[in-house]
N, C-alpha and C positions, 0 to 999 in steps of 0.2 A: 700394325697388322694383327689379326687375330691371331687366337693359338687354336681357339675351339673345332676349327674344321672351317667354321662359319667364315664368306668372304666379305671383306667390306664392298663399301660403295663402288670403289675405280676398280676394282678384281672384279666383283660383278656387272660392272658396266662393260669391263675387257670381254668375261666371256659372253656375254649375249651377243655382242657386234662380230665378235666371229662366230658365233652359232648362228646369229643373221648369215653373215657371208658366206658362208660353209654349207648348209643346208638350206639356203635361200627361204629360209621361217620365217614371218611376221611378226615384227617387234614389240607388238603390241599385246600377242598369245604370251611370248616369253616371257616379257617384262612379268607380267602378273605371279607370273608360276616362279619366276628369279627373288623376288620381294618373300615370298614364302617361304622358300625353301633355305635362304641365308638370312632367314628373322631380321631383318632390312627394319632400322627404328622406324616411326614412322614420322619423324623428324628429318629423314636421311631417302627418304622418297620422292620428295621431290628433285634433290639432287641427281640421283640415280636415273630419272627419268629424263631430267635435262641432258645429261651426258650420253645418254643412249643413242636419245632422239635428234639429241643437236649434233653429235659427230656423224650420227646418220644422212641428217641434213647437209650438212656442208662438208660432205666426204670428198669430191670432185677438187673443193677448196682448198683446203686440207693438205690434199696429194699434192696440187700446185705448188702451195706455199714450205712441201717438205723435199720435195724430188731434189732440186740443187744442194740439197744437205744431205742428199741418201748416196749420191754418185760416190762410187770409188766400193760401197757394200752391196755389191752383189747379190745375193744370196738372202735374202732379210725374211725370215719366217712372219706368217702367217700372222702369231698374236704378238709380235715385236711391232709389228706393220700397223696393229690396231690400238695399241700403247702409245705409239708415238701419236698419231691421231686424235687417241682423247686427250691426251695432257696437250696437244698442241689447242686443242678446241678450247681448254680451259684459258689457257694463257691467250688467243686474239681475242676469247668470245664473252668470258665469263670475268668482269669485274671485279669480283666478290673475293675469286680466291687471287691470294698472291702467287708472282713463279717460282719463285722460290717453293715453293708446299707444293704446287703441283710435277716440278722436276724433282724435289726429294721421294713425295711416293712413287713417280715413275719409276726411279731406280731403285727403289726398295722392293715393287714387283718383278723389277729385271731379274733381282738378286735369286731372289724366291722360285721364280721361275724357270730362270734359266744359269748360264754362268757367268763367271768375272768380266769376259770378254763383252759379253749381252751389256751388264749394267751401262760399264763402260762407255760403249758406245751409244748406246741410251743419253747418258750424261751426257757426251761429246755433243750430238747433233742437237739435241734444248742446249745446251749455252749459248752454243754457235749461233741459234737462231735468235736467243735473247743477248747477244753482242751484235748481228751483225741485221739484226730486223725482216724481215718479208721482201720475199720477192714482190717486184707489181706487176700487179696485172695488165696495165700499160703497157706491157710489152708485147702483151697480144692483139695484132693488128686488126684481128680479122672481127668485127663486132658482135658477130652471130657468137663464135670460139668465145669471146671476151665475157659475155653473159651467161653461155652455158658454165664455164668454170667458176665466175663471181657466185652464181644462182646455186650450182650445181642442179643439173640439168642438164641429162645428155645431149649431147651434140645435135643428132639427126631428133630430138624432141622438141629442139629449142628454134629449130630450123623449120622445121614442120608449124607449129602454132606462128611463126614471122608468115609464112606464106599466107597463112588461115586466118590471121589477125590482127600486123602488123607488129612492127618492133615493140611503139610502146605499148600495147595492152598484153602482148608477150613479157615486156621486165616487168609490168604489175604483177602480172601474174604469178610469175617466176618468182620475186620477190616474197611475193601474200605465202606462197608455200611455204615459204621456211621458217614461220612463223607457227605458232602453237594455237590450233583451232579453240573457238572458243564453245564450252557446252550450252546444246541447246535442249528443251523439252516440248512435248504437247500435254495439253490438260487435257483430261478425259471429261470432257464437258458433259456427258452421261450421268456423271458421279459427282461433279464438284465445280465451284466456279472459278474462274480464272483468279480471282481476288484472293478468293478460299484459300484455295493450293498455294497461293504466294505469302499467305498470311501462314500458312504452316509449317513451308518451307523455313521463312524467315524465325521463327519462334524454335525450330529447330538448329538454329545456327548456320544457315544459308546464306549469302549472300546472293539475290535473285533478285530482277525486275523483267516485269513485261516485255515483251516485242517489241518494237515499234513497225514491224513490218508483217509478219501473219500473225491473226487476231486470236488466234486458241495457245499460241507459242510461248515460250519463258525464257530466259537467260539466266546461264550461271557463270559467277565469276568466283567464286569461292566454291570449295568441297563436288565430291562426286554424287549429281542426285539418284546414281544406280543405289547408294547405300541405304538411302530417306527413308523413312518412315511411310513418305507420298507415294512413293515408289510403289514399293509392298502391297501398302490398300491399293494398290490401282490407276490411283490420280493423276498420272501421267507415263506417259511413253519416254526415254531418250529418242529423238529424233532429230537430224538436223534441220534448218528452216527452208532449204530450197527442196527439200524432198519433199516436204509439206503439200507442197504445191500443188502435188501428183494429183492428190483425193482431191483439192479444191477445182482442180482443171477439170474433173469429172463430171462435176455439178448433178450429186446424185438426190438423188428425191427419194423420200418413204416408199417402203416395200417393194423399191427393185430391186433384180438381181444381178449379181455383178459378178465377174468375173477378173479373176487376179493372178494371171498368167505365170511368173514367177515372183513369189510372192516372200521366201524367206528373207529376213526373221520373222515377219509379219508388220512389218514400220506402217507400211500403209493399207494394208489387210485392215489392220485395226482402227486406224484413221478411219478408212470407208466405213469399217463398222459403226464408229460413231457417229460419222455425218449419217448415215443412215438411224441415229437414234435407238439402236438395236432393234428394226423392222428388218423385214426384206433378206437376204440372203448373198454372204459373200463366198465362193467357193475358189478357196486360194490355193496356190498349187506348185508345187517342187518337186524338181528331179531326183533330192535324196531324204530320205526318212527322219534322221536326225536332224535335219530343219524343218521339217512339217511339224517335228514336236518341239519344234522353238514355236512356231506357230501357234502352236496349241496352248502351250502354254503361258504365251502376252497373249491371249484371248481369255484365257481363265483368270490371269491376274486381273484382268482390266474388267471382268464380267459383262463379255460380249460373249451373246449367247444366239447372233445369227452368222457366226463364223464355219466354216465345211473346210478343213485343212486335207488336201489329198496329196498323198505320192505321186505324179504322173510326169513326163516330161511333154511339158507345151506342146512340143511338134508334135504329136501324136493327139491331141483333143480331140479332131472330129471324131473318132473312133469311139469317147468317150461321151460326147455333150451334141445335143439337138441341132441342128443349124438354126440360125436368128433364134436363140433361148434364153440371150441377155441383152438387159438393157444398156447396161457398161461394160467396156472389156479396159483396164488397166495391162499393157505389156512394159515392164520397169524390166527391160531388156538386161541378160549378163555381157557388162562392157567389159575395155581397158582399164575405168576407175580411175583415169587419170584428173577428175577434179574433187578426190579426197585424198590427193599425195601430203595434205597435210596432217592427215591421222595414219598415215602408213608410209614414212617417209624414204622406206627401204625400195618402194614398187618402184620408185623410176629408174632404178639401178638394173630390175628385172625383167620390165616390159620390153618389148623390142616392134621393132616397126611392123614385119610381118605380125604382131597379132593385134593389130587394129583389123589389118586386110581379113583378116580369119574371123572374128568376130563379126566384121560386117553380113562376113552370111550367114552367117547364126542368125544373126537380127533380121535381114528379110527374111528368111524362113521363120522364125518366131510371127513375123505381122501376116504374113501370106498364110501359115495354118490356123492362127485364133479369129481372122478375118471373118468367114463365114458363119462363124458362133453370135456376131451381133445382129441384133435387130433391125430394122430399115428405121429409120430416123435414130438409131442409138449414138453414142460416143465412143470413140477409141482412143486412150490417150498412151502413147508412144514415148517412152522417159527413157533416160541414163544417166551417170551420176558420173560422165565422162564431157572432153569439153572440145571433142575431135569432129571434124564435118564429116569425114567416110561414114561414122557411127552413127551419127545424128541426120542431117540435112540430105545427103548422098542417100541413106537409107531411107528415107519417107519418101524421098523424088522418086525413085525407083519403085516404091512402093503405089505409089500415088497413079504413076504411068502406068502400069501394070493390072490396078485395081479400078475401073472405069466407076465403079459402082461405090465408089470413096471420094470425100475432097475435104480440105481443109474447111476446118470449121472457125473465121473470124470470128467467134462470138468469145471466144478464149480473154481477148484483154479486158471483159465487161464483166467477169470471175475474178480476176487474177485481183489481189489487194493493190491499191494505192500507188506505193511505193513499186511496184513489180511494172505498174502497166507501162510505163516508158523502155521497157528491157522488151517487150513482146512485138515482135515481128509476124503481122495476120494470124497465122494459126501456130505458131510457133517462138518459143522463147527459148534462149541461150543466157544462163546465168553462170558469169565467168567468177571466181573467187572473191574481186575486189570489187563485184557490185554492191553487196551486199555483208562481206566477210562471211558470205555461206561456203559449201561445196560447191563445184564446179557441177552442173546441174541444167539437162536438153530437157523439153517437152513439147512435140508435136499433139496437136487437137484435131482428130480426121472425125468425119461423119460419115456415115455410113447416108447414101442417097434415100431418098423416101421412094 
């Protein structure tokens, strides 16, 4: 244990998972500001990140495999609850360390923590469990119950996607999430060529190869390319590969102007600005200030200089913008976000069923107000980075019924790369996790009638 104040790895792993649960915070905000603040080696980060992450993951599991060990303690506070959890996560999940090291620090944090009684009983339930083994999940008859607590993954979630997509593309799915995404890039092909970037990458100590699936894309399996050198000059975006999509689904030409409904941080603001070559004009647009100047600023790094960041909230445009005054309108609608549970693996703890339904009419009013801003033969492409039919499919039918003066545009899978066109369905694509090892990722392709 330290003395300095400073906590180690398993104390700081303890409080973030309860300042997760507690304040229902993003793992992902904390973690960073947790690493700083207790001078975390950086030897000892990756650790910290796996214990976070991974008891977050498989917390549903967890609770399973500890409840018959908890009966008879009542009462079990908060961060004893979250103690037990990770050191249990270490011992089913993590190879590396033995149990013995991981039930000694448990109880050295009981001690610390709390009192005699705590350690104690700390001890007691890790022996118990390393004498008498895991419950199974074979006991749970019901298949739906059986995968939501293997997967963790709420009940009424796991239930909802079997309806929507049947059992097995549900446990793929289920499964791919609890796995650690892998980073992906775009090259600012404005600036530099794909080769270039990969050649500086690599000479930088990257470990990085091409795409095999969109062509301006990059893979990283080593280091974070937020820190790079490539980064900085501009030479690339983080982005993931099924967001990618969005700009190419657009298929913009020189000196149009486009329109990018919500638009922060600017992922594909920027994209369009570079498929547009730096001509033409993108006028991207957010409901709050401090993301227009995320906006602003991936526009200045990457020096796109026909980017228009505005404060405005979508629903309100015509107020603001001509009718038919764009050639493309991009709406990369605000979802559920349920197919990047694997970079935010606390969200499925805190979504709930009612806010899919809530969000769906956010979504038709987002398509029904920027509707009339395009042009007569223009594009409309319709995205979420969710993998739910209410948000997706349900909303563009309704849309589509409603908008006479709209229809899908099959020209969409003669865009889409290679690899993609077998996932596309006429005007519209559903990319589930384990198509591709992207996000989970919708995009409808409507036209606007001539």
């Amino acid at each position: 244990m330290k003395k300095d104040g400073k906590k180690n790895v398993r104390e700081t792993a303890l409080d973030l998972l309860e300042a997760v649960e507690k304040n229902q915070s993003y793992s992902n905000l904390l973690l960073n500001h947790a690493i700083q603040k207790n001078a975390i080696p950086p030897k000892d980060i990756g650790l910290l990140t796996e214990l976070t992450y991974g008891t977050l993951q498989r917390r549903m599991s967890l609770d399973f495999y500890l409840q018959p060990f908890l009966q008879g303690n009542k009462k079990i506070e908060g961060w004893v609850k979250q103690l037990l959890r990770v050191t249990l996560y270490q011992m089913v999940y993590l190879d590396k360390i033995p149990d013995r090291a991981a039930i000694f620090e448990a109880v050295e944090i009981a001690k610390k923590r709390g009192h005699k009684g705590i350690s104690g009983m700390v001890n007691g339930v890790l022996r118990n469990i390393q004498r008498q083994g895991l419950p199974s999940l074979e006991t749970l008859a019901d298949s739906i119950e059986r995968l939501a607590i293997e997967t963790s993954h709420p009940i009424w979630l796991v239930k909802r996607w079997v309806e929507q997509l049947g059992f097995e593309q549900t446990k793929q799915m289920c499964e791919l999430n609890l796995t650690a995404p892998l980073q992906t890039a775009r090259v600012n092909l404005t600036k530099i060529t794909k080769d270039a970037c990969l050649a500086k990458l690599i000479e930088e100590g990257y470990q990085v190869e091409a795409s095999e699936v969109i062509p301006e894309a990059i893979k990283c399996y080593r280091g974070n390319l937020a820190n790079s050198t490539a980064f900085k000059e501009g030479f690339l975006t983080i982005q993931d590969e099924s967001s990618m999509l969005a700009a190419i689904a657009l298929n913009v030409g020189k000196n149009e102007r486009i329109l990018d409904a919500c638009a922060a941080p600017g992922g594909k603001s920027t994209h369009i600005g570079e498929k547009l070559q730096n001509t033409g004009q993108v006028i991207s647009l957010d409901l709050h200030e401090h993301k227009v100047k995320l906006i602003n600023e991936n526009a200045n790094r990457l020096e796109l200089t026909n980017i228009k960041a505005n404060v405005l909230d979508s629903r309100n445009v015509q107020a603001h913008f001509e009718k038919e005054s764009f050639d493309r309108i991009l709406l990369d609608a605000p979802c559920s976000g349920l197919g990047v549970m694997r970079r935010k693996p606390d969200m499925k703890y805190v979504k709930k069923e009612e806010d899919v339904l809530r969000l769906s009419e956010i979504q038709k009013n987002l398509l029904k107000a920027v509707s009339p801003l395009l042009k007569k033969g223009g594009i409309l492409v319709y995205s979420t980075c969710t993998v739910d039919r209410e948000e997706n499919h349900e909303v563009v039918e309704t849309f589509l019924k409603d908008q006479v003066d709209f229809e899908g545009d099959p020209t969409l899978k003669d865009r889409m790369p290679e690899l993609i066109r077998p996932l596309v369905n006429g005007f519209q694509l559903q990319i589930l996790p384990q198509d591709i090892g992207s996000d989970g990722f919708y995009i409808a392709c409507l036209r606007k009638k001539v």
